[in-house]
C-alpha positions as a printed NumPy array, in Angstrom:
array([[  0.   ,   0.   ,   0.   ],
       [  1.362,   3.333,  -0.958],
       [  1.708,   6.517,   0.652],
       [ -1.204,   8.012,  -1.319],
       [ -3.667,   4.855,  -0.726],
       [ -3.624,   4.831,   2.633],
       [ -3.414,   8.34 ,   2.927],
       [ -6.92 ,   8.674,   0.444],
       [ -8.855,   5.564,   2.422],
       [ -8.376,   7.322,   5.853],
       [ -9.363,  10.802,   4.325],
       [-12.376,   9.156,   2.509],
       [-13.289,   6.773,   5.756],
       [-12.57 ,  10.489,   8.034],
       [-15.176,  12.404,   5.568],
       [-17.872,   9.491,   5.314],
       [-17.914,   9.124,   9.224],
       [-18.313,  13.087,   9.383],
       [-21.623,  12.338,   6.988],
       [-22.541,   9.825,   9.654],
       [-22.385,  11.838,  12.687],
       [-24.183,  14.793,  10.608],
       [-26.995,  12.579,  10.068],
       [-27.142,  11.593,  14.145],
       [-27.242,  15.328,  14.592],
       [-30.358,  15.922,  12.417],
       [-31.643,  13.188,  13.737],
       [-31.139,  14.15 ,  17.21 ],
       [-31.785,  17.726,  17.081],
       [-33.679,  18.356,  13.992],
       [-36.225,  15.616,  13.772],
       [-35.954,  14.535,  18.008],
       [-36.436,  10.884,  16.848],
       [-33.438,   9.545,  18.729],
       [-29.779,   9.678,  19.993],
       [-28.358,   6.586,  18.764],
       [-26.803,   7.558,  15.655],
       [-24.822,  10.753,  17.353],
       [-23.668,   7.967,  19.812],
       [-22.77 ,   5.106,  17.398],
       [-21.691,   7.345,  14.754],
       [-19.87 ,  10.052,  17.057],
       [-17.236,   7.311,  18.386],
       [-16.897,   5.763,  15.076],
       [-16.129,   9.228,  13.855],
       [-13.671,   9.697,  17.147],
       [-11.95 ,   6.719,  16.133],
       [-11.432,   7.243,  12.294],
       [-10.417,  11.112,  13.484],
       [ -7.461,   9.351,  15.284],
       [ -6.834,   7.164,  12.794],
       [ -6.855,  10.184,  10.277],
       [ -4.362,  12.13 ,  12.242],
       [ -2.15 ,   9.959,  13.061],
       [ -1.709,   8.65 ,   9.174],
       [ -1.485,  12.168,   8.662],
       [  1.428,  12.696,  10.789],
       [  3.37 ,   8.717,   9.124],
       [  2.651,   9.896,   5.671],
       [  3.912,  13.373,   6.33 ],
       [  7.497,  12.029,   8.287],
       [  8.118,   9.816,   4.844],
       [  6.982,  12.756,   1.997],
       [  8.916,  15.03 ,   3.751],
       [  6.267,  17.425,   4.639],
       [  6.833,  20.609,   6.076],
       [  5.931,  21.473,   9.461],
       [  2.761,  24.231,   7.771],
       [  1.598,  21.427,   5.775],
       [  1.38 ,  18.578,   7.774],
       [ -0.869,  20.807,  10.499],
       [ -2.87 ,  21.803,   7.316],
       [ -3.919,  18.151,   6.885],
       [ -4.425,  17.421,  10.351],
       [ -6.542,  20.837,  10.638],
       [ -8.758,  19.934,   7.452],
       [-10.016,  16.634,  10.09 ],
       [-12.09 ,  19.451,  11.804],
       [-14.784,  21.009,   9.154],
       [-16.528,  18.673,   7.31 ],
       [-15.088,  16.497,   4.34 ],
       [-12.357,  18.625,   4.17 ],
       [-10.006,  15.027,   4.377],
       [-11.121,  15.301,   0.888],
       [-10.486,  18.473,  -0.121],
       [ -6.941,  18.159,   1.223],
       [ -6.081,  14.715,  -0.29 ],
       [ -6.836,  16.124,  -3.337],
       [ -4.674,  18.855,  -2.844],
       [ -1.684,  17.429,  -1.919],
       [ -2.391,  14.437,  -4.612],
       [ -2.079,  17.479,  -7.348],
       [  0.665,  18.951,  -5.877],
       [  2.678,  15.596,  -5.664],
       [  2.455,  15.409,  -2.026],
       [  1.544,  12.141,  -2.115],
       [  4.147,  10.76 ,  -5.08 ],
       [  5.733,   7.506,  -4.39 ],
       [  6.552,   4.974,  -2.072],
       [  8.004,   4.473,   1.305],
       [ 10.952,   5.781,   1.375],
       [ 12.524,   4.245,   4.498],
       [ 11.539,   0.43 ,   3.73 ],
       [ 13.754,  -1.753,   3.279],
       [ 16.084,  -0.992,   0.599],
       [ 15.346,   2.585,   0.552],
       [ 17.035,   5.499,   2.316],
       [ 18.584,   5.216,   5.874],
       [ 16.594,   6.812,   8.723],
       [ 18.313,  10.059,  10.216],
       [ 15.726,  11.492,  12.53 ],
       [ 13.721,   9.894,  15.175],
       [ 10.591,   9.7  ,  13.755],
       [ 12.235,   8.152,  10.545],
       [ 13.639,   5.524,  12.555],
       [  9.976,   5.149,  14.36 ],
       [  8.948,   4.715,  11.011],
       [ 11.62 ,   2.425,   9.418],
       [ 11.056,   0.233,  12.   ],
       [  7.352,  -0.069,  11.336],
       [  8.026,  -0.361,   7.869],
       [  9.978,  -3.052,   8.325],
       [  7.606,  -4.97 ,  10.381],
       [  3.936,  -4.589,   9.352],
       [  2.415,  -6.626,  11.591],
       [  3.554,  -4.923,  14.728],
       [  3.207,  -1.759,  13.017],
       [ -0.739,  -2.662,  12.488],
       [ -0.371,  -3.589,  16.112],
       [  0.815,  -0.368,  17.614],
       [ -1.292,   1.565,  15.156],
       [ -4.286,   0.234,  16.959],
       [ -2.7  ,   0.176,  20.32 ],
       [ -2.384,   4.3  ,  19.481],
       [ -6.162,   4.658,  18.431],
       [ -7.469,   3.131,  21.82 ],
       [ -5.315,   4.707,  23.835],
       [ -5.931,   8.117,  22.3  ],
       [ -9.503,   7.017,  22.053],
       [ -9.286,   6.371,  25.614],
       [ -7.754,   8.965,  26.69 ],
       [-10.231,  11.664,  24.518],
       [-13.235,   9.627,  26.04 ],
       [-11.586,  10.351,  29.7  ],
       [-11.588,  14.578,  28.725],
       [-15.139,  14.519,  27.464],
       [-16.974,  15.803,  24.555],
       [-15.518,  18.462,  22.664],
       [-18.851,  20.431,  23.958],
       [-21.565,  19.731,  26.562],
       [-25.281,  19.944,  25.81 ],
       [-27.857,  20.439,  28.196],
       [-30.401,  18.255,  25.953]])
């Protein structure tokens, strides 16, 4: 899987949970018929937002983004579908050209994210290990803080 793959999947999977939770909402506040999809679809939405961030920040370490960039994709998880926008963006730039740099093979780590990286390269089944490991924990850990906002509904 390249850069740009996984990169698209978790900005598509980010924008289609964002349609999910907007539906809950309607449902919730606009029609009053129940909660259940802001509470199904809001922690499925948590979870992808994770997910999206943190595949923000792997594909950025191996394309070399710069620092202004890589915030710009992890900022475009907030408003609405605009995962998409930004995967688009960077596609037609050549943000996204490619493969993995550090895999085997390929160019020797220098920083320590690099090496973070090389060594999940290297490894794929740990790295799809730890990924998850860093969702739930960060899910955790967001689920511990609260709700971005509180609603007296």
């Amino acid at each position: 899987m390249t850069p740009l793959v996984l990169f698209r999947r978790l900005a598509v999977a980010e924008a289609v949970t964002w349609a999910l939770l907007l539906t809950g909402m309607v449902l919730k506040y606009g029609t009053r018929t129940t909660e259940l999809g802001v509470q199904v679809f809001g922690m499925v939405h948590g979870v992808v937002f994770i997910a999206y961030c943190l595949t923000t920040v792997f594909v950025a370490v191996n394309q070399r983004w710069s620092a202004r960039l890589t915030l710009l994709g992890l900022v475009s998880a907030v408003p609405p579908f605009m995962t998409v926008w930004f995967d688009r963006r960077a596609e037609r730039r050549g943000r996204l050209e490619g493969g993995w740099r550090l895999a085997r093979g390929g160019e020797s780590p220098r920083s320590v994210p690099e090496k973070v990286q090389a060594w999940m390269l290297a490894r794929p089944v740990a790295a799809v290990a730890v990924a998850l490991l860093a969702v739930a924990a960060l899910t955790t850990v967001a689920l511990l803080v609260g709700p971005p906002a509180s609603s007296s509904s």
